[in-house]
C-alpha positions as a Markdown table, in Angstrom:
| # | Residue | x | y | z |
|---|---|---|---|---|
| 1 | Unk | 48.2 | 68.4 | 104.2 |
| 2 | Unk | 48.7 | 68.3 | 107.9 |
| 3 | Unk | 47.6 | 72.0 | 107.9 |
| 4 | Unk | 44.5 | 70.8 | 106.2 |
| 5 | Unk | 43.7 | 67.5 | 108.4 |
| 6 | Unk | 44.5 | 69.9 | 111.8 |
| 7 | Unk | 42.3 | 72.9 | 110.6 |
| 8 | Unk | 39.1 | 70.2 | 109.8 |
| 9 | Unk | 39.5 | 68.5 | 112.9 |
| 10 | Unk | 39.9 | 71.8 | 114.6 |
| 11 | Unk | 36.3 | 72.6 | 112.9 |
| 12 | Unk | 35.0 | 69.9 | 113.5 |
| 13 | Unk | 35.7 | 69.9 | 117.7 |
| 14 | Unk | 34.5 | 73.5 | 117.7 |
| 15 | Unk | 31.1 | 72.3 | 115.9 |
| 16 | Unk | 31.0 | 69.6 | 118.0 |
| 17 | Unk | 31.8 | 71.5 | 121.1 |
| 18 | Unk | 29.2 | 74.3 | 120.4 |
| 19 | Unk | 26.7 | 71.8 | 120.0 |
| 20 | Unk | 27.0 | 70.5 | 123.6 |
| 21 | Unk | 27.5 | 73.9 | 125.0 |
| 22 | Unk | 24.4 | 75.2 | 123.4 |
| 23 | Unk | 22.2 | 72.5 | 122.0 |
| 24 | Unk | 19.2 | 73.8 | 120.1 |
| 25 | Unk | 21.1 | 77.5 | 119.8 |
| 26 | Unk | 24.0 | 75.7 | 117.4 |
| 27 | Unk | 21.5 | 73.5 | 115.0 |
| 28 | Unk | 19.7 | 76.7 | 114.7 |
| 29 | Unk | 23.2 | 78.8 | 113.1 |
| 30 | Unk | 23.8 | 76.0 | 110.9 |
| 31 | Unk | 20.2 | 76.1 | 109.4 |
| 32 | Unk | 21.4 | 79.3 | 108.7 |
| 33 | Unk | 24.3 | 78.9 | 107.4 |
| 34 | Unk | 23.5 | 75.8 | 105.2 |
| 35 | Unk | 21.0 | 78.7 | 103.5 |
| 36 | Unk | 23.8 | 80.8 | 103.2 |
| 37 | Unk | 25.7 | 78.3 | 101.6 |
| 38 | Unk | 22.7 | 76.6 | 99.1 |
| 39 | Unk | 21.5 | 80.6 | 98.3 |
| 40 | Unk | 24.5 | 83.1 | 98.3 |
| 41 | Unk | 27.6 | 80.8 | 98.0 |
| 42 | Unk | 27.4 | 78.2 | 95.9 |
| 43 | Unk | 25.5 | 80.1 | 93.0 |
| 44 | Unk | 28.2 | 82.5 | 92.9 |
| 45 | Unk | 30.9 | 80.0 | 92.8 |
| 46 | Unk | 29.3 | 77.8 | 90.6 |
| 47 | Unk | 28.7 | 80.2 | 88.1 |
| 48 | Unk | 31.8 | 82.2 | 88.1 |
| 49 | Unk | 34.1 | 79.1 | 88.0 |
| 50 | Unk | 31.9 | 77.3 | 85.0 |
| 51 | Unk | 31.9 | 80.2 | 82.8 |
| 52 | Unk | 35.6 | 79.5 | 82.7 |
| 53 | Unk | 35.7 | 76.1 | 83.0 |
| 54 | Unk | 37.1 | 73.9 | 79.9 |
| 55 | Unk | 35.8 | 70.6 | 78.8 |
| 56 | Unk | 38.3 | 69.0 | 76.9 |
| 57 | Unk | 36.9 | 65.8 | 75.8 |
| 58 | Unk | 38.9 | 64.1 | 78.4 |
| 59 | Unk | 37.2 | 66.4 | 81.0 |
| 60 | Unk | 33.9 | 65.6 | 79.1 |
| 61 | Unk | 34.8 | 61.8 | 79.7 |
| 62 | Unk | 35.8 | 61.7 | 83.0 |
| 63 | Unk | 32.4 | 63.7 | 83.8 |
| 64 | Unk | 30.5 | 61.1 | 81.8 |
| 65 | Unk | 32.4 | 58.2 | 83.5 |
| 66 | Unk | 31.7 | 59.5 | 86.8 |
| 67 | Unk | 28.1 | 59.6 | 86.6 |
| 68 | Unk | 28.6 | 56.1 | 85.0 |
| 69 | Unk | 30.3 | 55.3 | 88.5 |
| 70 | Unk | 27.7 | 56.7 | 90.4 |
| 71 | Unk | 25.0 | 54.6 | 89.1 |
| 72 | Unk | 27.1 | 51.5 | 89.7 |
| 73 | Unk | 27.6 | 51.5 | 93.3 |
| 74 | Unk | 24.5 | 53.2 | 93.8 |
| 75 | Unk | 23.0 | 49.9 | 92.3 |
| 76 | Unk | 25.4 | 47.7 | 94.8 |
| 77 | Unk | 24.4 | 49.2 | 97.7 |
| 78 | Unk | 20.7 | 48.7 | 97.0 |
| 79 | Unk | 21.6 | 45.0 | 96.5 |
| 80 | Unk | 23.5 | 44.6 | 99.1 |
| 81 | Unk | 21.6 | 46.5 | 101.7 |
| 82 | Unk | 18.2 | 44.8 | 100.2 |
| 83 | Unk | 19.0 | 41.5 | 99.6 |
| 84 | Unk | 21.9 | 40.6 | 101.0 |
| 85 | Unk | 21.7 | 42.5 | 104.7 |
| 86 | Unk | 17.4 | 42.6 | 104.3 |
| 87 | Unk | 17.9 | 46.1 | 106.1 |
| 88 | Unk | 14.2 | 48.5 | 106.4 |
| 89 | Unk | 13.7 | 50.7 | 103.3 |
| 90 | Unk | 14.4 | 53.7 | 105.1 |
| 91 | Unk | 18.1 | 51.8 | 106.2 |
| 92 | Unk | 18.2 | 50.9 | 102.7 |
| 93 | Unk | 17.9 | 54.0 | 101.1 |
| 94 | Unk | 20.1 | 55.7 | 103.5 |
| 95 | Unk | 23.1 | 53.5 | 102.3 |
| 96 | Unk | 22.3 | 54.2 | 98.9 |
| 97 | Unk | 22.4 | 57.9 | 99.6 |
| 98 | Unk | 25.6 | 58.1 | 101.9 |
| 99 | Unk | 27.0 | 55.8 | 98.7 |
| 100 | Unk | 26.2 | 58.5 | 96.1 |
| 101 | Unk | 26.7 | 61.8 | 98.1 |
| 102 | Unk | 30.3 | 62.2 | 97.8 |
| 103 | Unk | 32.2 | 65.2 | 99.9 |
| 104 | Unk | 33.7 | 67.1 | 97.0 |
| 105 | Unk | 33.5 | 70.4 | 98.1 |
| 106 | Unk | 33.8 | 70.6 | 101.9 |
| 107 | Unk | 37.2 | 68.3 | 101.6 |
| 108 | Unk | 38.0 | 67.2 | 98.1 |
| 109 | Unk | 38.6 | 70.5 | 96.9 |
| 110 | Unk | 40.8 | 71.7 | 99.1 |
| 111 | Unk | 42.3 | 68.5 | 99.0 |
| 112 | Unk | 43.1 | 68.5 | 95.4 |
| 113 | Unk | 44.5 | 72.0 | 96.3 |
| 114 | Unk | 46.8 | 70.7 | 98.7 |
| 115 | Unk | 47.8 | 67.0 | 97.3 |
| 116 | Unk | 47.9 | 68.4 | 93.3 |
| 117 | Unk | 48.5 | 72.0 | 93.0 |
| 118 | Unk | 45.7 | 75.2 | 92.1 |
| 119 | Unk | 46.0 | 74.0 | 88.7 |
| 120 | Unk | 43.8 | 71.3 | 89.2 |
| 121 | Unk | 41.7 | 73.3 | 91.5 |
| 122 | Unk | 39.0 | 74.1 | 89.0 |
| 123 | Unk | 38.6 | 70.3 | 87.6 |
| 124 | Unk | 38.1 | 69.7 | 91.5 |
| 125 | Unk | 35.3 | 72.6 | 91.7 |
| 126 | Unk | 33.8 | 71.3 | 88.3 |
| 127 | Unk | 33.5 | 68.3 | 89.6 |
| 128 | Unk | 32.1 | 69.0 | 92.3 |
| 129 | Unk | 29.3 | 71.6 | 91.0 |
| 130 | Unk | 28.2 | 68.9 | 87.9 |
| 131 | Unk | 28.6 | 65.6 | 89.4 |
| 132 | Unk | 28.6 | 65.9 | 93.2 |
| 133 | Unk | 25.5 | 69.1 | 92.8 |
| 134 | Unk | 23.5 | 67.1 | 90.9 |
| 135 | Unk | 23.8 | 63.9 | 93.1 |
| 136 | Unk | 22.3 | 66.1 | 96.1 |
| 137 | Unk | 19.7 | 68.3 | 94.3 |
| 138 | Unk | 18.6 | 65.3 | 92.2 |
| 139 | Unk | 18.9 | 62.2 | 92.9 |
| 140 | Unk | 19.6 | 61.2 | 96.4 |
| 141 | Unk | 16.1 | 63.3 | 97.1 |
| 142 | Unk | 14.8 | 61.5 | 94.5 |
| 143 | Unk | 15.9 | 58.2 | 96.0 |
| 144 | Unk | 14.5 | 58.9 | 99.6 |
| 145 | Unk | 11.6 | 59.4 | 98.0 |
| 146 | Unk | 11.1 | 56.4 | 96.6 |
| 147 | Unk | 11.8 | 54.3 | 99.5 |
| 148 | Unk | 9.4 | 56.2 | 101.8 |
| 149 | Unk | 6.2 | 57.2 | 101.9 |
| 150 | Unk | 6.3 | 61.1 | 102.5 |
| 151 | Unk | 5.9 | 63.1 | 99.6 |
| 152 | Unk | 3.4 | 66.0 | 97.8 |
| 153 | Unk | 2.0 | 65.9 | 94.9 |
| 154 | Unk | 3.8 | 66.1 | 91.7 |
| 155 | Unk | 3.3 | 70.2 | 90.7 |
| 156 | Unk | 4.4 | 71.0 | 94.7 |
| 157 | Unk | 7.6 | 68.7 | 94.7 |
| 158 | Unk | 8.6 | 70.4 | 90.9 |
| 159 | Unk | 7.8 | 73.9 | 92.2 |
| 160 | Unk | 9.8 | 73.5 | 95.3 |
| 161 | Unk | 12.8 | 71.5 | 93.4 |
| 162 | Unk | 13.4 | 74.8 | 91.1 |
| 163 | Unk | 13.1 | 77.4 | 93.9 |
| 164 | Unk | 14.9 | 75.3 | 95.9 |
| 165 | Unk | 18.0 | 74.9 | 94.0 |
| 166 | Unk | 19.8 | 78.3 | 93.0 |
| 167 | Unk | 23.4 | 76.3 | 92.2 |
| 168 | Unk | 21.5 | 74.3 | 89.7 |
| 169 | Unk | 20.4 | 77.4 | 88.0 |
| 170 | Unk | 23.9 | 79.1 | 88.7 |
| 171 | Unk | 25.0 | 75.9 | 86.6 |
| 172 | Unk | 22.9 | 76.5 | 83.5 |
| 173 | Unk | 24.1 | 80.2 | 83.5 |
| 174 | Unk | 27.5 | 79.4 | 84.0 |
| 175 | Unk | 28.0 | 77.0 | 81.1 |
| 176 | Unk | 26.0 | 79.3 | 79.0 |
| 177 | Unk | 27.8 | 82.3 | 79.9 |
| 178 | Unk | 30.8 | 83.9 | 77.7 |
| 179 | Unk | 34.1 | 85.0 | 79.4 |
| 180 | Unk | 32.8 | 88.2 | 79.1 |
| 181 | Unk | 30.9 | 87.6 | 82.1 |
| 182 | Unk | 33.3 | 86.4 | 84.2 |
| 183 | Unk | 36.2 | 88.8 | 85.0 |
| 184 | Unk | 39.1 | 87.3 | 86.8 |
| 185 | Unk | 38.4 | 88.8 | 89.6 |
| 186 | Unk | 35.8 | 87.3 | 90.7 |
| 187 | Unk | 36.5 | 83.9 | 89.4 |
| 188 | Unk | 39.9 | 84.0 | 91.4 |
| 189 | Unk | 37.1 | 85.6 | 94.5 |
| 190 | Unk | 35.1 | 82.2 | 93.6 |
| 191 | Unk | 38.2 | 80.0 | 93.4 |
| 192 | Unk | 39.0 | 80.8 | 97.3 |
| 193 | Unk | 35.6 | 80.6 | 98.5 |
| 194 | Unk | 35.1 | 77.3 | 97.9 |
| 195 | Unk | 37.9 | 76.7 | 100.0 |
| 196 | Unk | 37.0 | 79.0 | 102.3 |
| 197 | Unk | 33.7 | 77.4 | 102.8 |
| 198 | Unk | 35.4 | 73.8 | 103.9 |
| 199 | Unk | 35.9 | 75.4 | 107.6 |
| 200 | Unk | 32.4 | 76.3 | 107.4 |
| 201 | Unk | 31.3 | 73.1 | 106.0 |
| 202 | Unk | 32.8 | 71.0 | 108.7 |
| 203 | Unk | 31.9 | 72.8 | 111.8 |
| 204 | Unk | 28.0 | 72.3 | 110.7 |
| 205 | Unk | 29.7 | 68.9 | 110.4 |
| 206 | Unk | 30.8 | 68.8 | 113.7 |
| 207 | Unk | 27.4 | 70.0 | 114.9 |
| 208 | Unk | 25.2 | 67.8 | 113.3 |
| 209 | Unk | 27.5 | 64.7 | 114.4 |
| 210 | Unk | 27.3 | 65.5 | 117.9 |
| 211 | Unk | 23.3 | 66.1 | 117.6 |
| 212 | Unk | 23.2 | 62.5 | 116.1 |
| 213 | Unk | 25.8 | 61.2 | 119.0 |
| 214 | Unk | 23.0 | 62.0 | 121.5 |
| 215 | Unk | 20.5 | 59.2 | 119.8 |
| 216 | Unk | 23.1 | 57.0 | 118.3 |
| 217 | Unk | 26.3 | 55.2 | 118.1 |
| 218 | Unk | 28.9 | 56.3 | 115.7 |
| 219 | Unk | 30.1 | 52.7 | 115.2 |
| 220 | Unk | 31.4 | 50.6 | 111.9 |
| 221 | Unk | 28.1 | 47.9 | 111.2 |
| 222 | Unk | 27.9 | 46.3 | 107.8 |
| 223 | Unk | 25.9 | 48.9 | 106.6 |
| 224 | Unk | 28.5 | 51.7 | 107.5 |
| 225 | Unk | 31.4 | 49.2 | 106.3 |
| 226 | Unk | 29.2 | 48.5 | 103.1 |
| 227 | Unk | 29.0 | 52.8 | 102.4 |
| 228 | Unk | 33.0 | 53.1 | 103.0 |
| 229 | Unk | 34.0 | 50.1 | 100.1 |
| 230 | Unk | 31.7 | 51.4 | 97.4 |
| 231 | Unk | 32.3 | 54.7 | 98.2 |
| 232 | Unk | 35.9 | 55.1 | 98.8 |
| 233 | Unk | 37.4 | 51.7 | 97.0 |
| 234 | Unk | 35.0 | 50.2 | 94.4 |
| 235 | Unk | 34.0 | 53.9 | 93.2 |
| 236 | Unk | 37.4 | 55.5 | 92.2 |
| 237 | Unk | 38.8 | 51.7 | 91.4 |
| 238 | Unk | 35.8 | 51.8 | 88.7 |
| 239 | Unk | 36.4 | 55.1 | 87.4 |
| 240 | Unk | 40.4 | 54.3 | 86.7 |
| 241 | Unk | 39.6 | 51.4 | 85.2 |
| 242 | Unk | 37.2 | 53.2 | 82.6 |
| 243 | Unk | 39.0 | 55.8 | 82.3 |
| 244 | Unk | 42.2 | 53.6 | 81.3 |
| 245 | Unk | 39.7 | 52.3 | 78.4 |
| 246 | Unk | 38.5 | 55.6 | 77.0 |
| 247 | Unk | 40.9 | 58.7 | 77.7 |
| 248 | Unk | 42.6 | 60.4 | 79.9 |
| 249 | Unk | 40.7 | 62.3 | 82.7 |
| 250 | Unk | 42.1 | 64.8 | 85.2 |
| 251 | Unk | 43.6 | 63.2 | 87.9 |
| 252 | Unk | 41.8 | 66.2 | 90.3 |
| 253 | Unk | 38.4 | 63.6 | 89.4 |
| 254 | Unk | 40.2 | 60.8 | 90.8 |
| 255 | Unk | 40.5 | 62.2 | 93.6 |
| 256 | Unk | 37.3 | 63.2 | 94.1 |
| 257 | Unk | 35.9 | 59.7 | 93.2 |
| 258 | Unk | 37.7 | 58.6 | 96.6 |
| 259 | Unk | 36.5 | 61.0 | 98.7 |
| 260 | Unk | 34.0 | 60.3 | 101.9 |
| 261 | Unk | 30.3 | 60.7 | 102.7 |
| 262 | Unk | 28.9 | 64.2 | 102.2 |
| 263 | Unk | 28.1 | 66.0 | 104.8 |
| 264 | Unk | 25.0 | 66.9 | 103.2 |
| 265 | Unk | 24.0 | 63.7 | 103.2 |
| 266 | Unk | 22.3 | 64.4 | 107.0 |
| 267 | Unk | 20.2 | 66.8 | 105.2 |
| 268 | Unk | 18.8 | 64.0 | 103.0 |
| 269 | Unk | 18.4 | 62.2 | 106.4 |
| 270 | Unk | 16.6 | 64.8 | 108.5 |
| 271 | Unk | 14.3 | 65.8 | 105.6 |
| 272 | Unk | 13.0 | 62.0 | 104.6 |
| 273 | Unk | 13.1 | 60.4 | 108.1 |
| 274 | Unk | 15.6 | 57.8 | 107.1 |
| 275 | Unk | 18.7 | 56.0 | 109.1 |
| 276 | Unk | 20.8 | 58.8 | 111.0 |
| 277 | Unk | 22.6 | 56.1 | 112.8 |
| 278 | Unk | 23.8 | 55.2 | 109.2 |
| 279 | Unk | 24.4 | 57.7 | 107.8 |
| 280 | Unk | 26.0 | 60.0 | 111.2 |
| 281 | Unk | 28.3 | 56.8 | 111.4 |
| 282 | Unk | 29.1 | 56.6 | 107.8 |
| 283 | Unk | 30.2 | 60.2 | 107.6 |
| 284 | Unk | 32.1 | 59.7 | 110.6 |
| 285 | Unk | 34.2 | 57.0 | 109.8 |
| 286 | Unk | 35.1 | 58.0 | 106.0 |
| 287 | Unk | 35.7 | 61.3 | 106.5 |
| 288 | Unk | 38.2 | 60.4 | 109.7 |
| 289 | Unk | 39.6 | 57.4 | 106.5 |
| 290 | Unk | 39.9 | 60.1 | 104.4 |
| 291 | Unk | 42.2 | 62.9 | 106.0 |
| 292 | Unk | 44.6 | 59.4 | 107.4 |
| 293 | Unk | 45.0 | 58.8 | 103.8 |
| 294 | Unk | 45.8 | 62.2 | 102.9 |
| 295 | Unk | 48.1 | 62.4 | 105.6 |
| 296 | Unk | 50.0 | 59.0 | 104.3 |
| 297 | Unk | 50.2 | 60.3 | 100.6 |
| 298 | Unk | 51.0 | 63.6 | 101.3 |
| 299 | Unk | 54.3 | 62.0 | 103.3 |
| 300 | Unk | 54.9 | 59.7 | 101.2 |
């Protein structure tokens, strides 16, 4: 685990440090990599780890439940952010999408890795590509959308959402897709990548957090504090509650239930105009809560 916290930190600094060193030059490589990632990557893991993936019906569940969770705190935060901190609706959705846009990939996969063992890895990865995918592709767009006025009209926004958004169609292949398709080769190729990719993932990170550190303050407001409960106390508290009603679920999605902002969650940001102070801060702070806890459990 310390191996793990060291090497994010490490990517982080050197994301951070190539953005002051060369500015416009770093944002630019991570546009490029963030295609490399949405196009190339992801569609290969995604569809290479699904077509062996097995739902038993407590993986079914827990899948079920965590979308369950998702709507729940997604819900709070638009309460609280509306009505109780009256915050703009571009500050409001932001906290609704920091809320929802959980890093499962970037950190809780390897994390589960590390904490649980490689036999959890691919609950962690399925997780990731049918909960935390969908939460990004779908609906945290969708929810910036709503609270601002920028859009196009409908045939233009379903057009782009398909070309758009290879891992979703990687997802619909790999579910449908026999073993046959999927020797274990490359399955145990797409196993590593996605935690090959968290190095990556955290140095665009790094980038985009020193970009935002320019124009903002990375501190803890309400808002920030409000993201952090729902989305790394109420959320996984909710989901081990239901799932202590209804069945067993693996405990690689309970882990992932905890884990902080997504760094995609800037994406969201950038593209609708929303609250990067929020959000920069947000990822910030429950990603640096995040790899603290690790480092308690995995000592303990």
């Amino acid at each position: 685990m310390l191996a793990l916290a060291l090497a994010i930190a490490a990517a982080i600094a050197a994301g951070a440090g190539a953005e002051r060193r060369f500015g416009k030059r770093a944002e630019a490589l991570t546009r490029r990599l963030l295609d490399a990632i949405l196009y190339v990557a992801l569609p290969f893991i995604a569809f290479f780890v699904l077509a062996r993936a097995g739902l038993g019906a407590g993986g079914g569940v827990g899948l079920a439940l965590a979308y369950v969770v998702h709507a729940v705190v997604g819900l709070l935060a638009w309460a609280i952010a509306a009505r109780v901190l009256h915050l703009s609706p571009h500050a409001t959705a932001t906290v609704i999408v920091a809320t929802i846009m959980v890093n499962t990939g970037f950190l809780g996969a390897p994390l589960v890795n590390t904490l649980l063992g490689h036999d959890e890895l691919d609950a962690a990865i399925t997780y990731d590509v049918l909960v935390s995918g969908p939460m990004f592709f779908l609906v945290a767009f969708a929810v910036a959308a709503a609270f601002t006025t920028r859009g196009e009209p409908a045939a233009a926004r379903v057009r782009t959402f398909v070309t758009r958004n290879p891992p979703l169609i990687a997802v619909i292949a790999g579910l449908a897709a026999p073993d046959a398709l999927a020797p274990d080769a490359l399955v145990e190729i797409a196993r590593a990548g996605i935690i090959a990719l968290a190095p990556v993932g955290f140095f665009i990170g790094g980038v985009q957090l020193a970009a935002e550190a320019r124009h903002t303050t990375l501190r803890l407001s309400p808002p920030v504090a409000v993201v952090i409960a729902l989305r790394m106390v109420v959320a996984p508290l909710l989901l081990i509650a239901m799932a202590t009603l209804t069945v067993d679920v693996p405990d690689a999605y309970l882990v992932q239930a905890a884990m902080p902002v997504a760094v995609n969650t800037l994406v969201v940001v950038h593209a609708y105009e929303l609250d990067r102070a929020i959000a920069a801060s947000a990822l910030a702070w429950s990603t640096a809560i995040a790899l603290a806890g690790g480092l308690v459990v995995a000592v303990a």
